[in-house]
matplotlib code that plots the C-alpha trace (Angstrom):
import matplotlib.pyplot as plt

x = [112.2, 111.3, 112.2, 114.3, 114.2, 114.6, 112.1, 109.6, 110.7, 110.0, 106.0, 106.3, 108.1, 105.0, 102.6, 104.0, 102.9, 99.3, 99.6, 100.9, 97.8, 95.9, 98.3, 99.5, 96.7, 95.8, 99.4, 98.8, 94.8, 95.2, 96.8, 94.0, 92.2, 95.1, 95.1, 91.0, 89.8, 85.6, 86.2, 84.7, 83.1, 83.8, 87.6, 86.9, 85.8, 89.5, 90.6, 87.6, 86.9, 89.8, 88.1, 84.5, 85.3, 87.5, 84.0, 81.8, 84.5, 87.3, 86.0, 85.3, 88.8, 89.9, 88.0, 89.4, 92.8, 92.8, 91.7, 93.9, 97.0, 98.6, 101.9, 99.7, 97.4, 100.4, 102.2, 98.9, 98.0, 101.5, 101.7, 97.8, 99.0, 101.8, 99.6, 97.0, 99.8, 101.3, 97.8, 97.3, 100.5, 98.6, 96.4, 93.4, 89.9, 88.4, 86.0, 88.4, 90.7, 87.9, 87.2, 91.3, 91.0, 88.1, 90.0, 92.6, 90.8, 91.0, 94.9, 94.8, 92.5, 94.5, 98.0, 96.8, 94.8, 97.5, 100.9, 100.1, 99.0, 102.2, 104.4, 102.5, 103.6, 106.9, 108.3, 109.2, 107.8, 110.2, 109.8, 106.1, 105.2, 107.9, 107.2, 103.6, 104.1, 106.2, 103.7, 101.1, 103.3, 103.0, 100.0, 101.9, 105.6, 104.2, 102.0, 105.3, 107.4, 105.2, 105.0, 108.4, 109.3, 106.3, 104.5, 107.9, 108.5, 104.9, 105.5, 108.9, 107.7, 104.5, 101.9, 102.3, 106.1, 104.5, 102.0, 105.0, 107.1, 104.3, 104.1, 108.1, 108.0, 104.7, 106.7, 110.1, 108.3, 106.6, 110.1, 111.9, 109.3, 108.2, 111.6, 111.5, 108.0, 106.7, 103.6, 101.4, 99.3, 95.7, 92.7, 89.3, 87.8, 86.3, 84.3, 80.4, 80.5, 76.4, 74.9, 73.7, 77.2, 78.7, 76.5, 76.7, 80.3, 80.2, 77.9, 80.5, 83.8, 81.8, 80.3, 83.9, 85.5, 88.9, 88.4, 86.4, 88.3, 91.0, 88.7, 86.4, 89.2, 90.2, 87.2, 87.3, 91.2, 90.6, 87.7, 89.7, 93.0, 91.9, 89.4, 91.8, 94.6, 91.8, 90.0, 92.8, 95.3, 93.1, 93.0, 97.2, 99.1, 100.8, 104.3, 103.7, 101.3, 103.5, 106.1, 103.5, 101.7, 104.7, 105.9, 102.7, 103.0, 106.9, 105.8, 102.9, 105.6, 108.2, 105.9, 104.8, 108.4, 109.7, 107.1, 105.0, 107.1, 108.4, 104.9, 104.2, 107.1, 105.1, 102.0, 99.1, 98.6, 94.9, 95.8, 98.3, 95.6, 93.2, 96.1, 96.4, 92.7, 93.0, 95.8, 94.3, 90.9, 93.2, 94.8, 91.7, 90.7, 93.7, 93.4, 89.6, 91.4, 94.3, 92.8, 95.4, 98.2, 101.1, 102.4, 98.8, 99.1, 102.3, 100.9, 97.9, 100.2, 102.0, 99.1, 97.3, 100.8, 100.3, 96.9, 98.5, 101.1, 99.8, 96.2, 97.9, 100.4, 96.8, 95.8, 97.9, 97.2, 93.9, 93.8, 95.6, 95.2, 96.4, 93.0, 91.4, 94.3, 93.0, 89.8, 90.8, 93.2, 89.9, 87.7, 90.5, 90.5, 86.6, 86.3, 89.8, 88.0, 84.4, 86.3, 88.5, 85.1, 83.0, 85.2, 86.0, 82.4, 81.0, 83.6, 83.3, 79.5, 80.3, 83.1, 80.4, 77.6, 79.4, 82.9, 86.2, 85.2, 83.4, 86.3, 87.8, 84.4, 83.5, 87.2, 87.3, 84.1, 84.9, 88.4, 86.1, 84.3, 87.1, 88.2, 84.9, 84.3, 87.8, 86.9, 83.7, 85.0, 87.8, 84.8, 83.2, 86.7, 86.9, 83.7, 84.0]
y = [113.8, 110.9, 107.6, 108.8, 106.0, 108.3, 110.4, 107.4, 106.3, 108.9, 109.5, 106.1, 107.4, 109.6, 107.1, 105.5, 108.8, 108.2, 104.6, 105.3, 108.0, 104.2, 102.8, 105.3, 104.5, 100.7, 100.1, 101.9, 101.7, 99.9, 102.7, 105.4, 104.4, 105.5, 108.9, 109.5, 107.3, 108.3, 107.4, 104.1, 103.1, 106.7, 105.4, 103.1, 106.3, 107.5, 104.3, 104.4, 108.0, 108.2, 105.6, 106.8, 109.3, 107.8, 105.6, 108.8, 110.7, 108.5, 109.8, 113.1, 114.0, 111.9, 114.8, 117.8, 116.0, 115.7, 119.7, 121.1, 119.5, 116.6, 118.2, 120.2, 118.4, 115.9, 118.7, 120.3, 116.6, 116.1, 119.2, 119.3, 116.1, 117.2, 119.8, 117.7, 115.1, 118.0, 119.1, 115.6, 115.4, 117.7, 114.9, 117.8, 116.8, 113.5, 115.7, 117.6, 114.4, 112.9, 116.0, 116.2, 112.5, 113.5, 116.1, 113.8, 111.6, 114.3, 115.0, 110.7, 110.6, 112.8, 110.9, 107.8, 109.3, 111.5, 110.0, 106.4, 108.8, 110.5, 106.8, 106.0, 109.2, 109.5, 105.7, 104.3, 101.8, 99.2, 100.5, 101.0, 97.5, 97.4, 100.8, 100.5, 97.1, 98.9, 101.4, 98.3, 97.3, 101.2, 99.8, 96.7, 98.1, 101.6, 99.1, 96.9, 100.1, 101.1, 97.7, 97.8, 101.1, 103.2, 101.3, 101.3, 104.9, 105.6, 102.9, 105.0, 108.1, 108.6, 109.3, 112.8, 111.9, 109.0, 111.6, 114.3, 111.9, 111.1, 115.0, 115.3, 112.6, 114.4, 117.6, 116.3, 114.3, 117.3, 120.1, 117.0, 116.8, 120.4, 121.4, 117.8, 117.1, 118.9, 119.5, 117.3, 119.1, 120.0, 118.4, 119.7, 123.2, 122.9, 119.4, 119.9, 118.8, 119.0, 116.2, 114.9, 115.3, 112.8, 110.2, 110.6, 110.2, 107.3, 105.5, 106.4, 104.9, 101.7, 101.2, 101.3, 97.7, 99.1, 102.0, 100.0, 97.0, 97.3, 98.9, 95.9, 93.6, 95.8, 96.1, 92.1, 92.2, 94.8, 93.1, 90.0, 91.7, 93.7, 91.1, 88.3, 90.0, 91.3, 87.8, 85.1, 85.8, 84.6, 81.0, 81.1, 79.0, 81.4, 80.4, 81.1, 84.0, 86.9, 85.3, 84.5, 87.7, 89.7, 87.7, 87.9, 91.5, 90.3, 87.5, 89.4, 92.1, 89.1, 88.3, 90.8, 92.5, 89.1, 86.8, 89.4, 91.4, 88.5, 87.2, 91.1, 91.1, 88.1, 88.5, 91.6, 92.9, 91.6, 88.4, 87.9, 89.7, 87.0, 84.2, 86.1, 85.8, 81.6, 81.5, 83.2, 80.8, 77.3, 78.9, 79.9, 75.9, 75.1, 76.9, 75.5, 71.7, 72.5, 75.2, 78.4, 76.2, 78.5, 77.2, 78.1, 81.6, 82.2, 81.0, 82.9, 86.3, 85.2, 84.6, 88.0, 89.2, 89.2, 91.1, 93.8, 95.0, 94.2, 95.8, 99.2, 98.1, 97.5, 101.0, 101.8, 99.1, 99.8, 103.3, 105.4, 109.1, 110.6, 111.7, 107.9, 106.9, 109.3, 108.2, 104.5, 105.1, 107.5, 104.5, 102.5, 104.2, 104.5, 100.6, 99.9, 102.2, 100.4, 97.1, 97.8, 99.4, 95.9, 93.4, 93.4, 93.6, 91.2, 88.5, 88.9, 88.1, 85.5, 84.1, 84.9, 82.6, 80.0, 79.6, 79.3, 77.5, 81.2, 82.6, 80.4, 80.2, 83.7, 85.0, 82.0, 83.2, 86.8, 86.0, 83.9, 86.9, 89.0, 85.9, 85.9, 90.0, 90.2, 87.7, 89.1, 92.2, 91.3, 89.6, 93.0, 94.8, 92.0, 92.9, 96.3]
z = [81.0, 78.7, 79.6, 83.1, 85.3, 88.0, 87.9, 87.4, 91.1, 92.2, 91.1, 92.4, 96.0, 95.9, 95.8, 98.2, 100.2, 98.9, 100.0, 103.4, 104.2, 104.8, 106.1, 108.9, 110.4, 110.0, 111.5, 114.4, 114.8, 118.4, 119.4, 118.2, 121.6, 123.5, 121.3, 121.8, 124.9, 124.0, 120.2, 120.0, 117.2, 115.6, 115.2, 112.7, 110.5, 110.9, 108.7, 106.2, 105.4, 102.9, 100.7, 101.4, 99.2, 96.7, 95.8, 95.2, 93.6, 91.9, 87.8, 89.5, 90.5, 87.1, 85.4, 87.6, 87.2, 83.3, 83.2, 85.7, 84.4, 85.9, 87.2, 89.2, 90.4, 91.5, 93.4, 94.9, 96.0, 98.1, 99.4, 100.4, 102.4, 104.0, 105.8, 106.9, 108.3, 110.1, 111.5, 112.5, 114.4, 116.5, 117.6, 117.4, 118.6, 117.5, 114.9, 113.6, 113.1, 111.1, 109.0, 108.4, 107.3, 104.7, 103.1, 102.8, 100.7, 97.9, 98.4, 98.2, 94.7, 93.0, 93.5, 92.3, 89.3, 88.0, 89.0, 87.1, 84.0, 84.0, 84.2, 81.7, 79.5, 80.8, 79.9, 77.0, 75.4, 76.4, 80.2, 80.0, 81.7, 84.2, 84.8, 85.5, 87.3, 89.8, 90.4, 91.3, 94.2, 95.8, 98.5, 99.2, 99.9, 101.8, 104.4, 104.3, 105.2, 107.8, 109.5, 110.2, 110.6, 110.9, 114.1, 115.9, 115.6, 117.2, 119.8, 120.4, 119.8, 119.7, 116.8, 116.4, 115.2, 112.9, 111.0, 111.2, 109.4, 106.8, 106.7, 106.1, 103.3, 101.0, 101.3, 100.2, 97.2, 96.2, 96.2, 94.3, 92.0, 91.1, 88.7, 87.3, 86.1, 82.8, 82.4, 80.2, 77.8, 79.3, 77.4, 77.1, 78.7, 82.5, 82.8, 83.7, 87.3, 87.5, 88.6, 85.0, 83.5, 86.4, 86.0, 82.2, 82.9, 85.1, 82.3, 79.4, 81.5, 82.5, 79.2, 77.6, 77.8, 77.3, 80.3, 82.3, 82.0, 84.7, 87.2, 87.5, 87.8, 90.4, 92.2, 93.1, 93.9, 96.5, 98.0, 98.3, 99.3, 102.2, 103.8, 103.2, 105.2, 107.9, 108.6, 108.1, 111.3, 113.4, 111.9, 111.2, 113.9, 116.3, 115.7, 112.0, 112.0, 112.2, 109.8, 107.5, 107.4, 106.7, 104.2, 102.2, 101.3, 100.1, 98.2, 95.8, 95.1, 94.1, 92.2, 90.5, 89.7, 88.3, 86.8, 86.1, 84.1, 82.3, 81.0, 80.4, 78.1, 76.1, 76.6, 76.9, 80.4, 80.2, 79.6, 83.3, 84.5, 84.0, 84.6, 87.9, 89.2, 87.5, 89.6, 92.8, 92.3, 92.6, 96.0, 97.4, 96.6, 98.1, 101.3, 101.4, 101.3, 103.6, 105.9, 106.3, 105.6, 105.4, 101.3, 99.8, 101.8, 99.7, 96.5, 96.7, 97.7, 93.8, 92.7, 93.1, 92.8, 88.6, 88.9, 91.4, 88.5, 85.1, 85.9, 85.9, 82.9, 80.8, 81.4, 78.6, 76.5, 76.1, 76.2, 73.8, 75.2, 78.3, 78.9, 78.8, 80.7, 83.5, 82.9, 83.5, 86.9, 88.4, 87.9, 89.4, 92.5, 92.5, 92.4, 94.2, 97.4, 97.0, 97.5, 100.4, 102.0, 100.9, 101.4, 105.3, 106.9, 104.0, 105.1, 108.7, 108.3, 106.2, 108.8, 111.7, 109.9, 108.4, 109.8, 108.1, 104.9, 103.9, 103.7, 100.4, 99.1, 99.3, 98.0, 95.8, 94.2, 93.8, 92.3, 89.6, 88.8, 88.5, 86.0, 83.6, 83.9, 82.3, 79.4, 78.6, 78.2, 75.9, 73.7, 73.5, 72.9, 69.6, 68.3, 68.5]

ax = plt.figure().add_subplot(projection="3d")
ax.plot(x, y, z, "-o")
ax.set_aspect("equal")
plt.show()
């Protein structure tokens, strides 16, 4: 099992999966009205009630996942989502469609906490960082993949063959995987899941600088990378837009899986990490000097392209244990969800009050914090 490149792409094929359970529904949101005429504003809870409850419970299911064993947790996870994609494919009343989406959340949580820990466990060292920078690209490709063939097959077909699709792929991951994935030794007895015991969790991950670390990076790339790609069509040229938007996506995994991987080779994860948000500051300056100009799009895509892939490769780095690790990717997803539910409405207000010029300043801004939060902490990792 160690070191099979194989089996790698595929916990990455699953997330992929995870990835898509967003983005089977953003690529085809326009087309939820057709689905459920009376939804109105209740649609808009189809999209965001996956990550609603990736904020509350991202350590939560990192505990549950580290003491029920990642292998199973993995396999419980894809196969949980093939049924609800197959339910969903019954385009059931709006209610029930939200409650399916909920649940779903869980099924989401515990792909990205547990298949990133077993990467991690099954590379080598000399694969770890490509490895891991691979798995950063999982959001990017699946919303890529279901641009171009996942909103044609609902135009086509309709949406109860898209989410029977989505349903098809989860359970193939999950029979490919079961025979090849070894289990991973469990740590720990049952975690105290009282009230107390979370919050004393919470406080122990964010007081760590090396657990913490990635997370609060990730927390200002995700609030950056989902409002940037909501607010900015509207100010691309139309003979440009589409072109420009689609590329993006292509660009930041470029990125990533070739300059990326060559600085990791050289240098720490943290550190392209924090050349990544530098990087994704001077673009945002630039697009505040030349306003959506189509160059500074692509160079910010790059840019954020070496934070996508080398935050996940530092999970490793700084943690040691399998059971750290976990704690690291939970608090991943916890921040990774409380971005991509902050960063949209915050920049639309922003956009609303001030106009275009918000939209550098604000990103700009949250890309420097990202920058400083990431050297402070390496300060406290020295001294301690």
């Amino acid at each position: 099992m160690r070191g099979s490149w194989s089996l790698i792409l595929a916990l990455w094929g699953a997330g992929l999966g995870a990835a898509g359970q967003y983005a089977k529904i953003s690529m085809v949101y326009d087309l939820l009205a057709q689905a459920y005429p009376q939804g109105g504003a209740l649609l808009g809870w189809i999209v965001s009630s996956v990550g609603a409850l990736g904020v509350m419970l991202g350590v939560v299911a990192a505990m549950l996942v580290a003491r029920v064993r990642y292998r199973r947790a993995l396999l419980g996870a894809l196969w949980l989502g093939a049924g609800l994609s197959a339910c969903q494919a019954l385009l059931p009343p709006l209610p029930v469609m939200l409650v399916l989406r909920l649940v779903e959340g869980v099924s989401h949580l515990a792909i990205v906490v547990a298949a990133p820990t077993l990467i991690a466990q099954i590379a080598t060292g000399r694969q770890r960082a490509l490895a891991l920078t691979l798995w950063g690209t999982f959001f990017g490709v699946a919303f890529t993949v279901m641009a171009w063939g996942g909103r044609p097959l609902a135009l086509s077909s309709g949406l109860p063959a898209l989410f029977a699709a989505h349903a098809a792929y989860m359970a193939a991951f999950a029979l490919y995987l079961a025979p090849r994935l070894k289990a991973l030794p469990r740590e720990g007895e049952m975690p105290d899941l009282s009230p107390g015991a979370v919050l004393r969790t919470h406080a122990m991950i964010y007081r760590s600088p090396h657990i913490a670390a990635p997370a609060i990076g990730w927390l200002f790339y995700a609030f950056c990378f989902v409002s940037i790609f909501t607010v900015l069509p509207p100010y691309l040229a139309p003979d440009v837009r589409g072109a420009v938007l689609g590329a993006m996506p292509l660009v930041s995994i470029a990125a990533s899986m070739t300059l990326g991987v060559m600085l990791l080779r050289r240098f720490k994860a943290v550190h392209v990490v924090i050349s990544g948000f530098a990087l994704s500051a001077l673009a945002m300056l630039w697009l505040w000097i030349a306003p959506a100009a189509p160059a500074a799009c692509f160079a910010l895509a790059g840019a954020m392209g070496l934070i996508q892939g080398s935050s996940f490769a530092a999970v490793p780095q700084l943690n040691t244990t399998a059971r750290t690790q976990t704690q690291a990717n939970g608090a991943i997803a916890q921040m990774g969800n409380l971005g991509n539910t902050l960063g949209p409405p915050v920049m639309v207000v922003a956009l609303a009050a001030w106009g275009y010029p918000s939209l550098p300043v604000l990103a700009g801004a949250a890309f420097g914090m990202g920058l400083i939060l990431h050297i402070f902490l390496a300060v406290l990792r020295r001294k301690t």
